[in-house]
KOLDO-562153 format. One record per residue: residue number from 1; residue in one letter; x, y, z of N, C-alpha, C in turn. Coordinates in Angstrom, 3 decimals, padded with zeros to 6 digits. Layout:
N
+-----+------+----------+----------+----------+----------+----------+----------+----------+----------+----------+
| pos | code |      n.u |      n.v |      n.w |     ca.u |     ca.v |     ca.w |      c.u |      c.v |      c.w |
+-----+------+----------+----------+----------+----------+----------+----------+----------+----------+----------+
| NUM |    a |        X |        Y |        Z |        X |        Y |        Z |        X |        Y |        Z |
...
+-----+------+----------+----------+----------+----------+----------+----------+----------+----------+----------+
//
This chain:
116
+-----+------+----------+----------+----------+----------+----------+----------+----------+----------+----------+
| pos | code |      n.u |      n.v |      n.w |     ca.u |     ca.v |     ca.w |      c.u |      c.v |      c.w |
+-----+------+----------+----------+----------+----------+----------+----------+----------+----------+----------+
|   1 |    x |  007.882 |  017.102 |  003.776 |  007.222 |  015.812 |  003.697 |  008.183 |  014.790 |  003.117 |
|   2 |    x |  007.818 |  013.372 |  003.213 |  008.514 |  012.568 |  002.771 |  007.971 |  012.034 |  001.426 |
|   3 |    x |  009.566 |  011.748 |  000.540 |  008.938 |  011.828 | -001.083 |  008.218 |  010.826 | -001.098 |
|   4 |    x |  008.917 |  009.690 | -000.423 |  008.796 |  008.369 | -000.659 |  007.537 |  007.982 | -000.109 |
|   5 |    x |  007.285 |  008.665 |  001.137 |  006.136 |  008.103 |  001.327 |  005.231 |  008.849 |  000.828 |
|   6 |    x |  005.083 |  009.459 | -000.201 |  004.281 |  010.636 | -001.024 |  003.751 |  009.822 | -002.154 |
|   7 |    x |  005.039 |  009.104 | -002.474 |  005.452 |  008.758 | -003.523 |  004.356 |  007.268 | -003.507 |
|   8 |    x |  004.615 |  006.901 | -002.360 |  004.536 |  005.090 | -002.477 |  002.217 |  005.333 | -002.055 |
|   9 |    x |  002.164 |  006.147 | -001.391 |  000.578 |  006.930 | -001.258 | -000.303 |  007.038 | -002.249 |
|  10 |    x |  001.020 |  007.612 | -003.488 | -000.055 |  007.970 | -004.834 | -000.029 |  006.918 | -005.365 |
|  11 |    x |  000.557 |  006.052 | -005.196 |  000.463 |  005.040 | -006.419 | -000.029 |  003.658 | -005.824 |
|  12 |    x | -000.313 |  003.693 | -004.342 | -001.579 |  003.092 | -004.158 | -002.778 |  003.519 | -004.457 |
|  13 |    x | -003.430 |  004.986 | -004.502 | -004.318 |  005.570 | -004.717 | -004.596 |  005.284 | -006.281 |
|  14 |    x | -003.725 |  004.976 | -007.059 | -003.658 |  005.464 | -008.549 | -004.386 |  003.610 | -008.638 |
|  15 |    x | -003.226 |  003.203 | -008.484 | -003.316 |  001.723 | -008.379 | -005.093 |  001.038 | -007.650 |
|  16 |    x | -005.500 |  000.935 | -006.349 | -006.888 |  001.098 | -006.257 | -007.778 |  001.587 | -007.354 |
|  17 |    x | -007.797 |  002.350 | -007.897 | -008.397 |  002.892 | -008.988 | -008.667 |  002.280 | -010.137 |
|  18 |    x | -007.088 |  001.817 | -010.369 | -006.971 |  001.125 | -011.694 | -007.975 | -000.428 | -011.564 |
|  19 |    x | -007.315 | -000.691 | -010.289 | -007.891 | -002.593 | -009.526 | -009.507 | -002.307 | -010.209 |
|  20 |    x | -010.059 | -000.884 | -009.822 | -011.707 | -001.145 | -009.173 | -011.959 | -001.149 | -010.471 |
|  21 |    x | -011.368 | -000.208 | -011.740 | -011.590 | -000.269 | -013.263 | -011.808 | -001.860 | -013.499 |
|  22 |    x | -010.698 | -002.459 | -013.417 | -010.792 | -003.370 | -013.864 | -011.307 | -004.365 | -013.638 |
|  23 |    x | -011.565 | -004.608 | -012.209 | -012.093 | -005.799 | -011.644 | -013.496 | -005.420 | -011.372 |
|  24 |    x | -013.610 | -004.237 | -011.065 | -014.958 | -004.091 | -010.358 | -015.641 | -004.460 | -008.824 |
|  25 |    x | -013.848 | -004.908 | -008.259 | -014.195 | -005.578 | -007.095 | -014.237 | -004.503 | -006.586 |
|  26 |    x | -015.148 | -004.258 | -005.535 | -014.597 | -002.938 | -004.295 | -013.713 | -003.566 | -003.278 |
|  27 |    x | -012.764 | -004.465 | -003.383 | -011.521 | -004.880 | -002.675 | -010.342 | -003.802 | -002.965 |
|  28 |    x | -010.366 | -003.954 | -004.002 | -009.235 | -002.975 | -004.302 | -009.231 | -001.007 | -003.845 |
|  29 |    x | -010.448 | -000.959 | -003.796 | -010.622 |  000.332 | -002.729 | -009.827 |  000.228 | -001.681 |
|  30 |    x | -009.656 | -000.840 | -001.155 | -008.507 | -000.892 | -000.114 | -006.957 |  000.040 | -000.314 |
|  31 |    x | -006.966 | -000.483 | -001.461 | -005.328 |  000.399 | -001.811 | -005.656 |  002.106 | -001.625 |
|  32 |    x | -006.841 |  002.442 | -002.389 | -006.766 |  003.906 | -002.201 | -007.070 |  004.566 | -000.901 |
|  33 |    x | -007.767 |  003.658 | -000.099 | -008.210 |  004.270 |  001.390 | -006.289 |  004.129 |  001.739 |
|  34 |    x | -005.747 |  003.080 |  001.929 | -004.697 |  002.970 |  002.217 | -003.533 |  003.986 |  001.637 |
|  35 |    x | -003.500 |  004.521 |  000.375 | -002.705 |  005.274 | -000.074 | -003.570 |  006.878 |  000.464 |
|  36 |    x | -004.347 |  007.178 |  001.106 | -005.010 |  008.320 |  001.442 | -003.903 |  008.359 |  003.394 |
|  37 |    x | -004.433 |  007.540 |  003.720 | -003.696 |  007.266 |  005.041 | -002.435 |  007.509 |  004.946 |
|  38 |    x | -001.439 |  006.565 |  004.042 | -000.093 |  006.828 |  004.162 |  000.265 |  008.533 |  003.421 |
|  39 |    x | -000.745 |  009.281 |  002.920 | -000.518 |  010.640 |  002.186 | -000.746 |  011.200 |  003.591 |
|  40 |    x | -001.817 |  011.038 |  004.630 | -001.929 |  011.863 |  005.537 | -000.910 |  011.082 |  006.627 |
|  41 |    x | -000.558 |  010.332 |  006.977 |  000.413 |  010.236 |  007.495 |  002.293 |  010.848 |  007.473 |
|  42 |    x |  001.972 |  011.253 |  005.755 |  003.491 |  012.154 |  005.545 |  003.411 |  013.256 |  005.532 |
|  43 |    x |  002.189 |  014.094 |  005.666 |  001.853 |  015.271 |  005.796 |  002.309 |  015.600 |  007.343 |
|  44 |    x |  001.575 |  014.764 |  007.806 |  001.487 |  014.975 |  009.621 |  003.063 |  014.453 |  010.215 |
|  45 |    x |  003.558 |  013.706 |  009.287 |  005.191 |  013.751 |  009.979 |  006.249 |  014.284 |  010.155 |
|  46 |    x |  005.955 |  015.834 |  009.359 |  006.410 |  016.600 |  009.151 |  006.527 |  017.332 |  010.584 |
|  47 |    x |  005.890 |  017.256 |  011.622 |  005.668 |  017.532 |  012.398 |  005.153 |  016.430 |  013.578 |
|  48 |    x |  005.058 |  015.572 |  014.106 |  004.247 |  014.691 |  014.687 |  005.278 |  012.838 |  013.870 |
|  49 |    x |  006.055 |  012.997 |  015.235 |  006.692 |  011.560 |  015.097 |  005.535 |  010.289 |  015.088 |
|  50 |    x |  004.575 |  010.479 |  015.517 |  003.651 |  009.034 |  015.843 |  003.004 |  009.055 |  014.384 |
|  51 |    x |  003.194 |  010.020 |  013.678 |  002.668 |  009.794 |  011.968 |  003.077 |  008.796 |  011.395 |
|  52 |    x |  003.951 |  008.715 |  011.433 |  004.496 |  007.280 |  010.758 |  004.132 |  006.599 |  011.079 |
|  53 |    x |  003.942 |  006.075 |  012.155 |  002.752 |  004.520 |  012.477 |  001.473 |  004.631 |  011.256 |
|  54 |    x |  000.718 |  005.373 |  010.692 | -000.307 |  005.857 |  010.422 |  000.035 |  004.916 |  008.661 |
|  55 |    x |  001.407 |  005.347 |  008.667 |  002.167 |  004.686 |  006.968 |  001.992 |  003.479 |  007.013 |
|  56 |    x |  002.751 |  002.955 |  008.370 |  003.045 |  001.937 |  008.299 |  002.026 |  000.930 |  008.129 |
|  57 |    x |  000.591 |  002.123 |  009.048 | -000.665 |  000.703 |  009.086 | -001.729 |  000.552 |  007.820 |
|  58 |    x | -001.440 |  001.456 |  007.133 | -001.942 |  001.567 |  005.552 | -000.921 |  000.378 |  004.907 |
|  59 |    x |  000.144 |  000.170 |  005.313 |  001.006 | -001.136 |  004.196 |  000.776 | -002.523 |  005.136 |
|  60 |    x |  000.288 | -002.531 |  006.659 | -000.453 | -003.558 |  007.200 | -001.815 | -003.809 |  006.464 |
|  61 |    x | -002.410 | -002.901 |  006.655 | -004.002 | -002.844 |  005.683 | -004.008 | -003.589 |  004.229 |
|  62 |    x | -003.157 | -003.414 |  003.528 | -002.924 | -003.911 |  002.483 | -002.376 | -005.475 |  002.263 |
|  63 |    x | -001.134 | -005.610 |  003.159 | -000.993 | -006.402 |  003.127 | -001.822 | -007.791 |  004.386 |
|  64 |    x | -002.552 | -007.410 |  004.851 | -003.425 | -008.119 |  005.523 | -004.952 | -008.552 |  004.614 |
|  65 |    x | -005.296 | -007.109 |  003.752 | -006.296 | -007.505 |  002.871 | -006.812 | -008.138 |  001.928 |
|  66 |    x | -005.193 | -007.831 |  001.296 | -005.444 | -008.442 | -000.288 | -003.892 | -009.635 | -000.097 |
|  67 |    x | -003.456 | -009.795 |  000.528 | -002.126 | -010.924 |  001.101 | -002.716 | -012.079 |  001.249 |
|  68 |    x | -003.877 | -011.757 |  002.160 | -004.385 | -013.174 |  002.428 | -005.100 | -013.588 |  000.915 |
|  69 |    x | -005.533 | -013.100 |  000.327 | -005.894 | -013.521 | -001.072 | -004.873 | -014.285 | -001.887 |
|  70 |    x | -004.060 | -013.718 | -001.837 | -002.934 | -014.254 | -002.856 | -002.339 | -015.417 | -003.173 |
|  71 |    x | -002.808 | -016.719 | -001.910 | -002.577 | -017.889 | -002.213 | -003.873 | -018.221 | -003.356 |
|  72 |    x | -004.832 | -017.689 | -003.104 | -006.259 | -018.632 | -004.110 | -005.881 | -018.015 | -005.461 |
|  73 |    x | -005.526 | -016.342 | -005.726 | -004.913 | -016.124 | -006.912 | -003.560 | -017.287 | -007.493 |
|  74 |    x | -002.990 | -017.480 | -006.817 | -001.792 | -018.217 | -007.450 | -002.543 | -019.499 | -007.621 |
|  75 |    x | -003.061 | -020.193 | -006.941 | -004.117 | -021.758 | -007.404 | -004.819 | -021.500 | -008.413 |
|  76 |    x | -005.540 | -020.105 | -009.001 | -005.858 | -020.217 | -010.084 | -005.190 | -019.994 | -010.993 |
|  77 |    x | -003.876 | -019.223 | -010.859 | -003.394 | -018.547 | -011.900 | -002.454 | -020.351 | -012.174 |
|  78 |    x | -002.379 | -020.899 | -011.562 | -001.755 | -022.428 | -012.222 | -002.336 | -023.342 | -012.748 |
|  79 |    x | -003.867 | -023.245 | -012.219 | -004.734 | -024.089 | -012.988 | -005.458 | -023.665 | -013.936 |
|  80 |    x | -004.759 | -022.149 | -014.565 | -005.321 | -021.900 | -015.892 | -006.677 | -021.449 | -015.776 |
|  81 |    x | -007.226 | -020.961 | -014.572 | -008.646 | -020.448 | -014.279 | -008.390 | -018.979 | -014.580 |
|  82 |    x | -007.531 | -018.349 | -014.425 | -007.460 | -017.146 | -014.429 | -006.005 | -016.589 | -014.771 |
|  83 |    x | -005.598 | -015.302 | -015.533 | -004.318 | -014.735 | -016.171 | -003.490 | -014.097 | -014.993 |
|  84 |    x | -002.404 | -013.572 | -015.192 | -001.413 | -012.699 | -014.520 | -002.109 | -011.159 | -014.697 |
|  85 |    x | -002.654 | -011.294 | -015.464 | -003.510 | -010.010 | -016.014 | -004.350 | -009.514 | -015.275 |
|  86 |    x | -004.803 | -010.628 | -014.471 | -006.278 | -010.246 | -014.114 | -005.625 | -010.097 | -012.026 |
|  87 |    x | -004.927 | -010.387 | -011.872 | -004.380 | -010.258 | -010.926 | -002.722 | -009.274 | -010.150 |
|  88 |    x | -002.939 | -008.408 | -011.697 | -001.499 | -007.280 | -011.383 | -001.810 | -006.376 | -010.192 |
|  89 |    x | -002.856 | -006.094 | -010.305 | -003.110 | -004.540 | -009.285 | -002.806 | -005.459 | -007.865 |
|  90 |    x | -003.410 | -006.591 | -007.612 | -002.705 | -006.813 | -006.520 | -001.433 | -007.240 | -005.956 |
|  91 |    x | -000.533 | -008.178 | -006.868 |  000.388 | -008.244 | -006.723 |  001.513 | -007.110 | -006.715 |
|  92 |    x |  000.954 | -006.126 | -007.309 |  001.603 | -004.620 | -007.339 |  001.408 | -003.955 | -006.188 |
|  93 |    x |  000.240 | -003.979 | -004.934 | -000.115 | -003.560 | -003.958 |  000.600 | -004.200 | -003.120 |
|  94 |    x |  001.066 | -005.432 | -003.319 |  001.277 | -005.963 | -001.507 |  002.744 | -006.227 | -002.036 |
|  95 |    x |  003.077 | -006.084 | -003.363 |  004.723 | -006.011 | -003.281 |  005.449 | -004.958 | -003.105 |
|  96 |    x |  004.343 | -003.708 | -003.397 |  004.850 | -002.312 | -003.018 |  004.737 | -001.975 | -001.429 |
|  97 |    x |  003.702 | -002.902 | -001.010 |  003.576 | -002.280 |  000.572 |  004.817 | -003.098 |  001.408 |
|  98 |    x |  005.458 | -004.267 |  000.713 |  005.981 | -005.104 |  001.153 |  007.602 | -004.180 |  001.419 |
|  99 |    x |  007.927 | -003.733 |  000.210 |  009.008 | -002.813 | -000.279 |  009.009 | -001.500 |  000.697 |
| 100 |    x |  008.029 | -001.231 |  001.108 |  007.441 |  000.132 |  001.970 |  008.110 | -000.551 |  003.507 |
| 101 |    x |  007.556 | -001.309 |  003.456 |  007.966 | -001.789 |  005.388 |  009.021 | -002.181 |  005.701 |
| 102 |    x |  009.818 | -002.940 |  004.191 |  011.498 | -002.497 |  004.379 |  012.261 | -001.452 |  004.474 |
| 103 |    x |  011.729 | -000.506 |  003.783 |  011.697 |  000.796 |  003.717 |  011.736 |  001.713 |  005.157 |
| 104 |    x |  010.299 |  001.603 |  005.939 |  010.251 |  001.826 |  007.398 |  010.987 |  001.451 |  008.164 |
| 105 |    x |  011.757 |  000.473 |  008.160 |  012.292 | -000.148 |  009.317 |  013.967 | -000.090 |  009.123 |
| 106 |    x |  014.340 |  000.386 |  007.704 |  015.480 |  000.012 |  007.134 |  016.233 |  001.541 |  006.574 |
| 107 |    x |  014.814 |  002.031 |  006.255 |  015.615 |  002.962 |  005.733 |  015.151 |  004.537 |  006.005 |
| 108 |    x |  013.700 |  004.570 |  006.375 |  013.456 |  005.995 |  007.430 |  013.714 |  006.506 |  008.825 |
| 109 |    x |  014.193 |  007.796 |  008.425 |  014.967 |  008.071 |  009.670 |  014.211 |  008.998 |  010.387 |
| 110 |    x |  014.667 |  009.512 |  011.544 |  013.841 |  009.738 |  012.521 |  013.885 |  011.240 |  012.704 |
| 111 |    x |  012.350 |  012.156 |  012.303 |  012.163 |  012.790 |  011.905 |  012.906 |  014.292 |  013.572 |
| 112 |    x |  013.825 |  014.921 |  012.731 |  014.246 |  015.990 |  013.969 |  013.076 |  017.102 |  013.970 |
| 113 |    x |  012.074 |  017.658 |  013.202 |  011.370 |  018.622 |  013.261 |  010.380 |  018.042 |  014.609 |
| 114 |    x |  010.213 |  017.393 |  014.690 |  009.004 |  016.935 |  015.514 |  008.719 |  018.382 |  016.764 |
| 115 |    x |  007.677 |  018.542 |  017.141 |  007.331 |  019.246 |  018.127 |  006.860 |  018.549 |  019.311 |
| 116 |    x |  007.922 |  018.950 |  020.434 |  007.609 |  018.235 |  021.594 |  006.638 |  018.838 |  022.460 |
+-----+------+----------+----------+----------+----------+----------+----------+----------+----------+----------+
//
């Protein structure tokens, strides 16, 4: 399996978790459905080249979900409506998924086990 994408899975999962603690939004469930996907997506790439699409669309998911949010967070976080505090879990989600798709395109290579 791949660490990284093992790696970058759990700590959306961990991360979702933390969001829903704190906020109570069920938005942030997003990260853990999304870090469940990119875990079963590195499982299955181990074997099965089209897995990786599966990563990639868990760091679309994310960054389509909680991305589009992130301009009204920054309008509040300047007009003093709201902290950096209250808005980490997401900026931690869509900068990690952001880091992930450079990652995909830049730096994962193309899996030889595959079964044809």
């Amino acid at each position: 399996m791949n660490t990284i994408i093992l790696i970058y899975g759990g700590l959306l999962i961990v991360l979702g978790i933390v969001g829903y603690i704190q906020s109570g939004s069920a938005t942030s469930f997003i990260g853990s459905a999304a870090g469940v996907l990119a875990i079963v997506g590195a499982y299955l790439y181990q074997t099965q080249e089209w897995a990786k699409w599966l990563c990639f669309a868990a760091a679309l998911a994310i960054i389509g979900g909680l991305g589009a949010r992130l301009p009204g967070a920054f309008s509040k976080i300047s007009a003093g409506e709201a902290t950096l505090g209250e808005y980490w879990v997401r900026f931690s989600l869509v900068g990690l998924s952001l880091l992930f798709i450079v990652y995909f395109f830049f730096g994962l290579k193309q899996n030889t086990n595959t079964a044809s």
